[in-house]
C-alpha positions in Angstrom: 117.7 83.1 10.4 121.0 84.6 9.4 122.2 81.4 7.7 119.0 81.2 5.7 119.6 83.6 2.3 116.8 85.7 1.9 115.2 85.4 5.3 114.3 88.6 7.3 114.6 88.9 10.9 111.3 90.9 12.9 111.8 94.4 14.0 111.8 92.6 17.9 114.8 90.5 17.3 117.1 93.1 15.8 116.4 95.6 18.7 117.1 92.5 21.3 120.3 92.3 19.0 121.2 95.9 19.0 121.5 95.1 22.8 123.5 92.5 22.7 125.7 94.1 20.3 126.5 96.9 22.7 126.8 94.2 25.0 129.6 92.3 23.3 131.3 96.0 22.4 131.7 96.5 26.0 132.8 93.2 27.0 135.1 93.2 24.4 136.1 96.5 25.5 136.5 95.4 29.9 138.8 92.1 28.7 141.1 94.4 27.2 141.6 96.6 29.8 142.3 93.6 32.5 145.2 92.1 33.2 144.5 88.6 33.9 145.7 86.6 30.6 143.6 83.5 31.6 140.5 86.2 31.4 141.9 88.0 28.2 142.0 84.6 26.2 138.0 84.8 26.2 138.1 87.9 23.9 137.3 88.1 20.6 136.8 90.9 18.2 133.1 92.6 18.6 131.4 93.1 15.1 131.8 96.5 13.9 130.4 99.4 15.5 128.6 100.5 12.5 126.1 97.4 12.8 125.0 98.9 16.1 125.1 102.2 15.4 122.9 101.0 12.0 120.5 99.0 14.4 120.0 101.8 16.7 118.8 104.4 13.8 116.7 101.9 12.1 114.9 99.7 15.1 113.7 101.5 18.6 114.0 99.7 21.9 110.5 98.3 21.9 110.9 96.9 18.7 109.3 98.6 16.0 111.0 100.4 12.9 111.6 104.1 13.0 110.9 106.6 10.6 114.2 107.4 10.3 114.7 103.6 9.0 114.7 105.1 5.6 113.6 108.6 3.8 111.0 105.9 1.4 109.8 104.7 5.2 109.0 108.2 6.2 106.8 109.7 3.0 105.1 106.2 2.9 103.8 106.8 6.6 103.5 110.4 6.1 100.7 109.4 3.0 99.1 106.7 5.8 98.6 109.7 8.4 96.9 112.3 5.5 94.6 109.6 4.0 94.0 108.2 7.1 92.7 112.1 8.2 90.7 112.4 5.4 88.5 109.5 6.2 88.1 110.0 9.4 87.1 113.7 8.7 85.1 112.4 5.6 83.0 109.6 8.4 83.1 112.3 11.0 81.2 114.9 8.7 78.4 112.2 7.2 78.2 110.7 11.0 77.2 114.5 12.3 74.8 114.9 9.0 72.3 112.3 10.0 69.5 112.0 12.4 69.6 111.5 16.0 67.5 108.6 15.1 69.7 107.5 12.1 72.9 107.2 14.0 73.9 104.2 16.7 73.8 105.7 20.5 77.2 107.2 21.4 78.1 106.9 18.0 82.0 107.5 16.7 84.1 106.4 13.8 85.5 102.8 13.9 87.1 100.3 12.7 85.9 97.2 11.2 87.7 94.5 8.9 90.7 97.2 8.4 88.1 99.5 6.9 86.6 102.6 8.5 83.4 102.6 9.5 80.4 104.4 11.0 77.4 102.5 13.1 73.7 103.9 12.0 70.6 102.6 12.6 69.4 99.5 10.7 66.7 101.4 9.3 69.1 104.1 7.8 71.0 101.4 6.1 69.0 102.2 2.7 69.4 105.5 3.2 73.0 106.1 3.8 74.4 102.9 2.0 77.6 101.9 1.2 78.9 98.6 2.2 78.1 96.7 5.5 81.2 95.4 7.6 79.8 94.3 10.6 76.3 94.0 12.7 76.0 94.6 16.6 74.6 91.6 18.7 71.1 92.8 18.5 71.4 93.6 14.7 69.9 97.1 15.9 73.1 98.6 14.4 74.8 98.3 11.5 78.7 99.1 10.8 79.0 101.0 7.5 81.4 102.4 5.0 79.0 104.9 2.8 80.0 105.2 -0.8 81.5 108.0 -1.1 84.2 107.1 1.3 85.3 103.7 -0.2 87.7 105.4 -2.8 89.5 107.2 0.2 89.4 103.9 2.1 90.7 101.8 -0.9 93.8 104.9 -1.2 94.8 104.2 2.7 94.5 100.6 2.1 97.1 101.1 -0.6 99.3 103.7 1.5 99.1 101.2 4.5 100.4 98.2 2.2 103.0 100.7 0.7 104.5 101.3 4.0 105.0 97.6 4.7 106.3 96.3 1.9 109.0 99.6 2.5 108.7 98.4 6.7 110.0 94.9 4.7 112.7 96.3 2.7 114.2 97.9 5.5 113.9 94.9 7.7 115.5 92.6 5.4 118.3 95.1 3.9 119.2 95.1 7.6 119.2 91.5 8.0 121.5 91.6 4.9 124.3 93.6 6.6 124.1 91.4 9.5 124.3 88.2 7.6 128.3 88.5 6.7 129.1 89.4 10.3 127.2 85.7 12.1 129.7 84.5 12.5 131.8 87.2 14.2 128.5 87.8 16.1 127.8 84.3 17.7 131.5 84.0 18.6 131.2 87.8 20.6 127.9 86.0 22.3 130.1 83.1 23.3 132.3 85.3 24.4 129.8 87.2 26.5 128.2 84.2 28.2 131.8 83.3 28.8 132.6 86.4 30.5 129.0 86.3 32.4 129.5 82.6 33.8 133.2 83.4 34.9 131.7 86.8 36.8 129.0 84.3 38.5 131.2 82.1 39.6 133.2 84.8 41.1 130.4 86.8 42.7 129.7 83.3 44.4 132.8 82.8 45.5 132.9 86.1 47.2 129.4 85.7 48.9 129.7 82.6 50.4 133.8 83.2 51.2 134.8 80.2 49.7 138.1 79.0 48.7 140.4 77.2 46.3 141.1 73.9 47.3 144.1 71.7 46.6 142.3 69.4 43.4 143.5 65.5 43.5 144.5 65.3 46.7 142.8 63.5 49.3 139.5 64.5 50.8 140.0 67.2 53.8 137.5 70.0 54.2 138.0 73.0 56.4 135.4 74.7 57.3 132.8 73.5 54.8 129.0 74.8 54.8 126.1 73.4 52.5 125.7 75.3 49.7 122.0 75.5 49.7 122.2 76.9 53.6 124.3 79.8 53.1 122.0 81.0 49.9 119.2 81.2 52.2 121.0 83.1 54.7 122.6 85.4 52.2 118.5 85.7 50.6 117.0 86.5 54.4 117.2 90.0 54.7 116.4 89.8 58.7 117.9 87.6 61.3 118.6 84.0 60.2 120.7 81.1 62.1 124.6 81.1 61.3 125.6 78.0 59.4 128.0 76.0 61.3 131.2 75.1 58.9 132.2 71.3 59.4 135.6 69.7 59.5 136.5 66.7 57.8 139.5 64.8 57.1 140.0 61.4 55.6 143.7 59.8 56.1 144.7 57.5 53.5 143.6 54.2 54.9 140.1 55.8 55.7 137.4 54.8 53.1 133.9 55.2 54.8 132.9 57.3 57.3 129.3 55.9 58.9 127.7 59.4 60.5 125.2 58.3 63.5 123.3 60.7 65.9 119.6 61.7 66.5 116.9 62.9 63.8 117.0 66.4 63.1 121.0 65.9 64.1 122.0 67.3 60.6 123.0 63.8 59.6 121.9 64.1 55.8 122.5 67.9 55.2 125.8 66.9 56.2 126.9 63.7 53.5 124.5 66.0 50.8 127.1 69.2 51.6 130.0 66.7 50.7 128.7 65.6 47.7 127.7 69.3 46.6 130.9 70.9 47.3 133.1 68.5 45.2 130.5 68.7 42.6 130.5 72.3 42.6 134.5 72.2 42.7 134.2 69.3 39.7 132.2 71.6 37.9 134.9 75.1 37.9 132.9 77.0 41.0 135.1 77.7 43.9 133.0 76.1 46.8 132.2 77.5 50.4 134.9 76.1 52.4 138.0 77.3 54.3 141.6 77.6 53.2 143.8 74.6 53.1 140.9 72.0 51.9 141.6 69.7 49.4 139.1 67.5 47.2 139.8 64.3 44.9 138.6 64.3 42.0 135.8 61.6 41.6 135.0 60.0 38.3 131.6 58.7 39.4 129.0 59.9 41.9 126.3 57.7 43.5 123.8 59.4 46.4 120.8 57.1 47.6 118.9 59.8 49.7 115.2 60.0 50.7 112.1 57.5 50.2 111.9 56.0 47.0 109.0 54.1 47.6 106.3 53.7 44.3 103.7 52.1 43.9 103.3 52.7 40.5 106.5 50.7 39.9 105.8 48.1 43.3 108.7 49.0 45.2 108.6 49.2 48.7 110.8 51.5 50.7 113.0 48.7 51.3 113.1 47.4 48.1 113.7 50.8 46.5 116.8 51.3 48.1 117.7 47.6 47.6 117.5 48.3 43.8 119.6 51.5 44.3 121.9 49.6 46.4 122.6 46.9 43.9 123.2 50.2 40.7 125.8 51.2 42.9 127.2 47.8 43.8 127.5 46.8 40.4 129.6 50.2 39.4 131.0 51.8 42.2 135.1 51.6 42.9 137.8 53.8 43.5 137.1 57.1 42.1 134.0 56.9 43.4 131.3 59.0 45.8 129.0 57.1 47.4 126.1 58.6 49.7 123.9 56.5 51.4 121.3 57.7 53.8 119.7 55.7 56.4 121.3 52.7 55.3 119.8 49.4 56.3 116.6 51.1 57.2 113.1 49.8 56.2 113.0 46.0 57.6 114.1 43.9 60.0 117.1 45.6 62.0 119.1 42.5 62.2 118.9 42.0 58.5 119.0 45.6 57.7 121.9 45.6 59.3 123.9 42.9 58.0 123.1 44.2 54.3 124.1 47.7 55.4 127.8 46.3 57.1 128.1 44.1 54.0 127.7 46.8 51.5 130.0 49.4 53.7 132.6 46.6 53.9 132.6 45.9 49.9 132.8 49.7 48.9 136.0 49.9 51.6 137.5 47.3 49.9 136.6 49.1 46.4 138.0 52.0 47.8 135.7 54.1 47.3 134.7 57.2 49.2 131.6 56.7 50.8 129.9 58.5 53.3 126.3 56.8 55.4 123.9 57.4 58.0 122.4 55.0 60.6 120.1 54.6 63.5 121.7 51.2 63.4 123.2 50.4 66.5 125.4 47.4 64.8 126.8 49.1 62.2 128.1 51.5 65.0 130.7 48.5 66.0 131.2 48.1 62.6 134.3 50.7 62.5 136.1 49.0 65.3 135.9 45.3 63.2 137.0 47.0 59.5 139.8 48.9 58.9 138.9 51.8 56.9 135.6 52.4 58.1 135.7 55.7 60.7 132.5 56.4 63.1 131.7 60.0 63.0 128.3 61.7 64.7 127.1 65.2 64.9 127.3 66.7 68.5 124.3 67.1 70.4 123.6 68.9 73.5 121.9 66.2 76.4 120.6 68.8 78.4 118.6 70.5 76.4 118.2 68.3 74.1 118.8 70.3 70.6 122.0 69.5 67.7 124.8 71.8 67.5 125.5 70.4 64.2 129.5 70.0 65.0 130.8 67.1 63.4 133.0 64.6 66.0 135.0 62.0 63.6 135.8 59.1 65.6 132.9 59.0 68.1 129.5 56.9 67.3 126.8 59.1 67.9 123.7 58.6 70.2 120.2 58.2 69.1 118.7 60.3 71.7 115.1 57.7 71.2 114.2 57.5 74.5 115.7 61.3 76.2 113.7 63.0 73.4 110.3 60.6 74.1 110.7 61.9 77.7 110.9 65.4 77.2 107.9 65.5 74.4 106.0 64.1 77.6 106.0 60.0 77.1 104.5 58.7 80.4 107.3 57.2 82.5 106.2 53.9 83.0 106.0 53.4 79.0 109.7 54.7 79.3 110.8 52.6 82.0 109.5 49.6 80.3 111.1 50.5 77.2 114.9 51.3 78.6 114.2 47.8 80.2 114.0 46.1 76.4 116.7 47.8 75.4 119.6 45.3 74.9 122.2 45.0 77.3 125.0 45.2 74.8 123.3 48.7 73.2 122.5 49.9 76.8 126.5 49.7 77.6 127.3 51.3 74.4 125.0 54.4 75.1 126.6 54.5 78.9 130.0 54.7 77.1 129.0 56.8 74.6 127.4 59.1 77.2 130.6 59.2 79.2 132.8 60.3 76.2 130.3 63.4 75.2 130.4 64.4 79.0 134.3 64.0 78.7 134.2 65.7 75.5 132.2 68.6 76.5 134.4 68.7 79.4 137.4 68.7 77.6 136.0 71.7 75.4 135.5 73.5 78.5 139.0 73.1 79.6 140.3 74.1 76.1 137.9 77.2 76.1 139.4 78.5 79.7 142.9 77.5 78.4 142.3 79.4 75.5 141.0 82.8 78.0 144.3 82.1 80.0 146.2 82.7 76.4 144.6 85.3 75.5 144.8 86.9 78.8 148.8 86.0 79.0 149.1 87.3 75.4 147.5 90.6 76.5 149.3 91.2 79.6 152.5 90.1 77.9 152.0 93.1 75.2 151.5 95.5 78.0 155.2 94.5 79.6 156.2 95.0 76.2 154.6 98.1 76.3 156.2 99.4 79.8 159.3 98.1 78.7 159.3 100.2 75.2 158.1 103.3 77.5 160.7 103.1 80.2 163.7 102.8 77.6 162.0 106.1 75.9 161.4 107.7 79.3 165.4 107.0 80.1 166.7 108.0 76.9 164.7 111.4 77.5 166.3 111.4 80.5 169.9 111.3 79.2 168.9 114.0 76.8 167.2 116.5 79.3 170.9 115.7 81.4 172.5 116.2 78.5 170.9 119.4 77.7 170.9 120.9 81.1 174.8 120.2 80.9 174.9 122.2 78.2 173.0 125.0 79.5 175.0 125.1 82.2 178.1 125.4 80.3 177.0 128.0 78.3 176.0 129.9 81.1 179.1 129.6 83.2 180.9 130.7 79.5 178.7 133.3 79.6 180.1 134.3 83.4 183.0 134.0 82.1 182.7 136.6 79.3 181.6 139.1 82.0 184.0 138.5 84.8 186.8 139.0 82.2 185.4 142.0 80.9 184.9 143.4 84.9 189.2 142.4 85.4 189.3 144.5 82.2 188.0 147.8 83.6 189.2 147.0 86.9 192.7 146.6 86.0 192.4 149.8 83.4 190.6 151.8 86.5 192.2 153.3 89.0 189.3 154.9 91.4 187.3 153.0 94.3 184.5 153.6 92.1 185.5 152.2 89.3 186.8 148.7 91.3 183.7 149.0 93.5 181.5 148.8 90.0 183.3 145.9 88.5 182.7 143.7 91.7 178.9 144.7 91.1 178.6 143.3 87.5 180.4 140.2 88.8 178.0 139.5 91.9 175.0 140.0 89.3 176.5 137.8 87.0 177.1 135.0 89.4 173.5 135.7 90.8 172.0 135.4 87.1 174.4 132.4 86.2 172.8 130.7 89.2 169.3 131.6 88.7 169.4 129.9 85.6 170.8 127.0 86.5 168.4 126.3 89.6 165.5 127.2 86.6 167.5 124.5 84.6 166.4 122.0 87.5 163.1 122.4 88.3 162.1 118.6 88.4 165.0 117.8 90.5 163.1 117.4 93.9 163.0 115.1 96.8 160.1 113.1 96.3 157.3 111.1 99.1 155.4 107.5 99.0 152.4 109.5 98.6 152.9 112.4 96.3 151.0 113.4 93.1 153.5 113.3 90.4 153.0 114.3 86.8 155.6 112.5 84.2 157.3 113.5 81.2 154.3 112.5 79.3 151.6 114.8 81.1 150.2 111.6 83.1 149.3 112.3 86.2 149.9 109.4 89.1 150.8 108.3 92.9 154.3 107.5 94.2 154.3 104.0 95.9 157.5 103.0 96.7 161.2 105.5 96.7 164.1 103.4 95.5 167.9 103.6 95.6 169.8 105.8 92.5 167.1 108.6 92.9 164.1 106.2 91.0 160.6 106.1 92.5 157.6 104.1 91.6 154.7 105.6 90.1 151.1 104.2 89.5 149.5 106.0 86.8 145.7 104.2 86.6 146.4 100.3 86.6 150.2 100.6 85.6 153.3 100.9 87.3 156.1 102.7 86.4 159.7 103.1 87.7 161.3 106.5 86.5 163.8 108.7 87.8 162.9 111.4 90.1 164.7 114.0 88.6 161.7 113.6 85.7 158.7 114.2 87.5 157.1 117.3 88.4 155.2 117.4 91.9 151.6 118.2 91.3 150.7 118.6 95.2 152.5 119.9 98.2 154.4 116.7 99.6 153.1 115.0 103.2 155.8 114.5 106.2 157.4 111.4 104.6 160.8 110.5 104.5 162.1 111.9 101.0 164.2 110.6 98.3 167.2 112.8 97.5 167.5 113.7 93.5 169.5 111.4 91.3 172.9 112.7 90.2 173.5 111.0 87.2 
């Protein structure tokens, strides 16, 4: 509409654009601020705030045109309201001047053709006249507009067409000030959608976890999930099963990988998860799968998934996949995805089968990427005849009977037919006669395949205990490091509490020092018994100080019993087990052992009758 000269856009549109406006201001605004310059190279310059602020005065939020549109708007609605209150108190008077048997039951001023009206009896039509606008059903009552209110009807009529030919002007003066600005206006949309697709993309990424992966290389998924499973966990808001993240890894002379396994195994959720993520990566949306993946980046994809049966068109299931089959033939090479489900299904097995080996074996030789499913028990030997063709199956559990949905590259999976007809209740002499037509050749391969999932599961057993054992060596190795850091902090306290009691000591026997000089003093100035008799007392109560001190100064050194309550350095309480040479004892404080010197212990109990430990004298 903005391209078109003249044209004038409805009161609803410009207050949807007044939004978007405000929309594209702040936008504008946020890319500024960021510091990402592949994100800053989205913004362009918002239209100019004055358009908004215009917009805003001029249109409300629901969409009609406000008074203050214009001061021409406002008188022009302010006639409508007094001419439309002069008719209505005009009708209101002549309704409450007429009969009860004049006027219409529950009678009230209306409206009728955009005129104001009042309903009377038919038989007071003569009476009251005027002009008739409209008849009830029964033509009992009759909707008039009596004469001497058509004049004040006819001025209302005018106001109301005054005030929308104004409504009008202001409508298209604003579509004229918005008109020189499109095109700074649909680049500032752009520019929003932009900025709205990049933020979905990045929301996704963060609720499904999902990262980067390496783009051109060849195809190796870690940890990959279908995207439709994990939006219907992230939707459930109670409970749900965890989706189980798959590994897959092709190596360069792999091609095809041929998935096999029971119904219900996860079989075609798993080739359909392929294809989606590196579609979703193709597309610029960081996929849910694990760090280190990688994805090549396919030129064509090709997916022949589900019954395509119609019988509109005549094709049987067979033949619609045939016709499918021979599309993808026909274009499919390297570059290419290729998705095949239930291949070879539909007819005979034997000649099901050979199409399905021939078509696996030209799309290898193509090169092309191709992922398929099969009940097929020949195409299972199919990977051990053709190089680049890998088996692969999802795991299933043969006790109880249920998938686990990990993916096991290398392994043909089993069908399960027979197990699962037995548990849903299959009598067993339909069963044994049925294991009895099975084929010796596919009754082998089951045995062996039976034997490696039993190996398997025994080998993940193994792993799992080894992995305890690791953890448990890793835990035990941190506490050694543990009791090593704390015995070279309790023996480096230990040098400084020697330390320091050295020094006390020193200073003390200074201190003795000080006062037997000073006792020689007065003795040698005195010259009494009294006086030398006083100066041997201050040394005697010197010495006896100096040496209280110093025995205070070695509290903890004490001999020490297998058997005492001992409380460390570090206010832990514990049992000594064992007295060693060099003054060190063994303490067991809770599950850990400790060797410490005794000298930095405190007994907590009176010791038992036990051979002691003499203090260390270092």
């Amino acid at each position: 509409m903005l391209a078109v000269e003249g044209s004038a856009l409805d009161a609803l549109p410009l207050a949807d654009l007044t939004v978007a406006l405000a929309a594209m201001r702040v936008v504008a605004a946020d890319l500024k601020r960021l510091n990402a310059p592949r994100t800053a190279v989205l913004r362009v310059d918002p239209p100019p705030k004055e358009l908004e602020t215009r917009l805003a005065q001029s249109i409300s939020p629901s969409g009609e045109v406000l008074d203050s549109a214009s001061k021409d708007l406002a008188r022009a609605r302010q006639r409508v309201r007094e001419a439309r209150k002069q008719v209505m108190d005009k009708l209101s008077a002549i309704l409450g001047s007429l009969d009860q048997v004049e006027r219409a039951p529950d009678a009230a001023v209306t409206v009728r053709g955009g005129r104001y009206v009042i309903p009377i009896r038919s038989t007071a039509r003569a009476r009251v006249g005027g002009i008739v606008h409209d008849e009830s059903a029964t033509r009992n009552t009759v909707f008039v507009e009596p004469p001497e209110i058509i004049e004040l009807g006819n001025e209302l009529r005018a106001a109301e067409s005054a005030e929308l030919r104004e409504v009008l002007r202001v409508l298209r003066d604003l579509t004229d000030l918005l008109r020189p600005q499109r095109e700074t206006i649909a680049a500032a949309w752009e520019m929003c959608i932009a900025f709205d697709d990049l933020c979905a993309r990045a929301r996704y990424a963060v609720e499904v976890n999902g990262f980067v992966p390496e783009i051109g290389g060849a195809l190796k998924i870690r940890g990959g999930r279908h995207p439709l499973l994990i939006s219907i966990t992230i939707d459930m808001s109670s409970g749900g099963g965890r989706v189980i993240p798959f590994d897959l890894e092709l190596y360069p002379d792999e091609f095809t990988i041929l998935v096999s396994g029971p119904n219900t195994g996860g079989k075609t959720v798993l080739i359909k998860a392929v294809g989606l993520l590196a579609l979703l990566t193709q597309s610029g949306i960081i996929p849910p799968i694990g760090p280190h993946s990688s994805l090549p980046v396919f030129t064509k994809v090709f997916a022949d998934i589900g019954d395509r049966q119609s019988i509109a068109a005549s094709l049987s299931t067979f033949s619609a996949h045939v016709a499918v089959l021979r599309e993808i033939l026909d274009v499919a090479g390297a570059g290419s995805l290729v998705l095949l489900d239930e291949i070879g299904s539909g007819t005979d097995p034997a000649e099901g089968g050979a199409l399905a080996a021939a078509t696996l074996k030209t799309l290898t030789r193509r090169r092309a990427i191709t992922l398929a499913t099969t009940h097929l028990g020949a195409l299972k030997q199919l990977a051990a005849e053709t190089v680049g063709i890998v088996n692969a199956s999802l795991q299933f559990d043969a006790e109880t009977l249920t998938p686990t949905y990990r993916l096991l590259k290398g392994v043909p999976g089993r069908s399960y037919g027979l197990a699962i007809a037995r548990r849903l209740g299959v009598a067993e002499d339909v069963l044994a006669e049925a294991e009895r037509g099975v084929p010796d050749a596919e009754r082998t391969l089951d045995r062996l395949l039976a034997s490696v999932e039993a190996r398997g599961r025994e080998m993940d057993t193994r792993a799992a205990e080894l992995e305890a054992r690791g953890a448990q060596l890793e835990l035990e190795r941190q506490n050694l490091a543990d009791l090593e850091n704390l015995e070279k902090e309790l023996r480096a306290r230990e040098k400084a509490l020697d330390k320091d009691a050295r020094e006390r000591a020193r200073a003390y026997l200074l201190e003795a020092r000080k006062t037997v000089e000073a006792a020689l003093g007065q003795a040698r100035a005195a010259v009494t018994e009294a006086t030398a008799k006083e100066a041997r007392r201050m040394v005697e109560e010197a010495i006896e100080k100096t040496a209280g001190k110093l025995e205070r100064g070695n509290v903890g050194r004490k001999n020490l019993k297998v058997g005492d309550r001992v409380r460390t350095g570090q206010g832990k309480v514990g049992v000594v087990t064992e007295v060693r040479d060099k003054g060190r004892v063994m303490v067991e404080v809770g599950a850990v052992r400790l060797v410490i010197a005794s000298d930095l212990l405190e007994i907590v109990e009176s010791p038992s009758n036990i051979p002691t430990v003499p203090p260390s004298n270092e």
